[in-house]
C-alpha positions as semicolon CSV with decimal commas, in nm:
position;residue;x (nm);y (nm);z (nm)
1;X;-3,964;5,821;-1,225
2;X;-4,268;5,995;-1,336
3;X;-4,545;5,844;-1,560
4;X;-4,414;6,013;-1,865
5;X;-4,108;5,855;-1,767
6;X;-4,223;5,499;-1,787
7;X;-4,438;5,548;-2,141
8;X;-4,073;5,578;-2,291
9;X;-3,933;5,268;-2,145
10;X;-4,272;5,059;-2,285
11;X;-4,032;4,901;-2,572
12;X;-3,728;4,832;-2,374
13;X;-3,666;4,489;-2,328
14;X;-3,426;4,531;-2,002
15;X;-3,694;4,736;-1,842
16;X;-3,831;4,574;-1,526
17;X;-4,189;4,611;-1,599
18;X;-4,360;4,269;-1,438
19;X;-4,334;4,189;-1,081
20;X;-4,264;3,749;-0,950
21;X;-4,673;3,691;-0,958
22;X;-4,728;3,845;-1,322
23;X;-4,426;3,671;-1,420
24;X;-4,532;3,341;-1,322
25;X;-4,872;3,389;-1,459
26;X;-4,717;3,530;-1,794
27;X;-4,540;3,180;-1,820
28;X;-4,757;2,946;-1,722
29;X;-4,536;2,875;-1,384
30;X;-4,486;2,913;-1,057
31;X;-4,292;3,162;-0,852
32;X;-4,085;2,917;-0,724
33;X;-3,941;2,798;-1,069
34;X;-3,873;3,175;-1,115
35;X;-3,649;3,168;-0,749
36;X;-3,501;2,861;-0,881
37;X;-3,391;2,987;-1,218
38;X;-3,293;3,314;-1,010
39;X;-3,070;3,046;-0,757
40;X;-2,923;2,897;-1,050
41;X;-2,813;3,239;-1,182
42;X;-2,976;3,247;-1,530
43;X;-3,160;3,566;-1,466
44;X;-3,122;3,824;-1,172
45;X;-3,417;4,009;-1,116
46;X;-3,389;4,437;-1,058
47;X;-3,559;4,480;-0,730
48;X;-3,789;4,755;-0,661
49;X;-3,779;5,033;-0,326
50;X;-3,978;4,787;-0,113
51;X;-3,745;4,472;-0,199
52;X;-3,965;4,339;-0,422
53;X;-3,853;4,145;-0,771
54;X;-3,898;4,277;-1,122
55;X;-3,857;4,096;-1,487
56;X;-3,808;4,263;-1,787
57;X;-3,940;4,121;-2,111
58;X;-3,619;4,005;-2,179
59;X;-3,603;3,778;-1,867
60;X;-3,885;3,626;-1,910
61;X;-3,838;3,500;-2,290
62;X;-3,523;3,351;-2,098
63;X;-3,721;3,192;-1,843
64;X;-3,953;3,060;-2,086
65;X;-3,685;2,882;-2,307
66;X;-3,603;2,731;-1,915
67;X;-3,932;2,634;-1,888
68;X;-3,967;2,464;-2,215
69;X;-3,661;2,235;-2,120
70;X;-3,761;2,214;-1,778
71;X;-4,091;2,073;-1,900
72;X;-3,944;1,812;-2,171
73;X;-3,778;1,667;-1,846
74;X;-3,452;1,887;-1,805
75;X;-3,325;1,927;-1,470
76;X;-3,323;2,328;-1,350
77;X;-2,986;2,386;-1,310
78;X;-2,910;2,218;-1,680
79;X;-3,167;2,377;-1,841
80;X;-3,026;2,685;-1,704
81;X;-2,677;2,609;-1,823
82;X;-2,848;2,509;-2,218
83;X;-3,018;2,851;-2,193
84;X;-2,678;3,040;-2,133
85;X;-2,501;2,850;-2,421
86;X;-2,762;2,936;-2,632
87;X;-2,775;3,265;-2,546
88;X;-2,374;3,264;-2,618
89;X;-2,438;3,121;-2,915
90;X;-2,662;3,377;-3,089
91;X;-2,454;3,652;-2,994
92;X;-2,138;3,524;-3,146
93;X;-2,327;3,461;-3,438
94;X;-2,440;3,811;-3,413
95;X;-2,065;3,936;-3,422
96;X;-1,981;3,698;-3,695
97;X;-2,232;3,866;-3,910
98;X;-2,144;4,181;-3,816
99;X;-1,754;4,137;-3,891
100;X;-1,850;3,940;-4,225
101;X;-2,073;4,228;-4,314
102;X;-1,741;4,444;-4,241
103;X;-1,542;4,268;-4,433
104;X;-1,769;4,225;-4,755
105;X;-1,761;4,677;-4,749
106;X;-1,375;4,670;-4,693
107;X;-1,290;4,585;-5,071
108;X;-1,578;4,801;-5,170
109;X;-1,448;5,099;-4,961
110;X;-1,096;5,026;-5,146
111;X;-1,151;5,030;-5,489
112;X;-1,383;5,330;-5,420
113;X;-1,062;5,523;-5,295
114;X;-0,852;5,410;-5,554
């Protein structure tokens, strides 16, 4: 990947852009909370050539909803779990909207081909 390359991927969220130590500083947190959240399977790092593990920008606003239960006294592993059903949660209500939004145009698409 040249340069040029990576000034097009500066907006995507899934890009892996920030290696474990920026990560950690980014959050406020250690690398280890970022290996346990990794253990626990709430985010799975891209690895670079040399092995090495990368966040995107989406990761870490998932790692920092961790943290912030984590921090109010939340064990890892269920703070992980909360983090996944809330994640679950916004997408259905994503689809919801989308197949309201659907079905509010249906009627309107009818009467406009009648």
């Amino acid at each position: 990947m040249t340069a040029d390359d990576s000034f097009g991927r500066l907006d995507d969220d899934d890009f892996p852009a920030y290696t474990m130590g920026r990560a950690a500083d980014m959050l406020g947190t250690t690398q280890s909370f970022l290996r346990a959240i990794g253990e626990a399977r709430l985010i799975t790092p891209l690895r670079s050539a040399g092995g090495h593990r990368r966040y995107s920008r989406y990761q870490l606003r998932i790692a920092a909803r961790a943290r912030e239960l984590v921090d109010q006294g939340m064990p890892v592993e269920a703070a992980c779990r909360i983090v996944v059903l809330e994640d679950q949660l916004q997408e259905a209500q994503r689809i919801n909207a989308e197949h309201q939004r659907a079905a509010a145009a249906a009627p309107a698409r009818s009467r406009a081909a009648a």
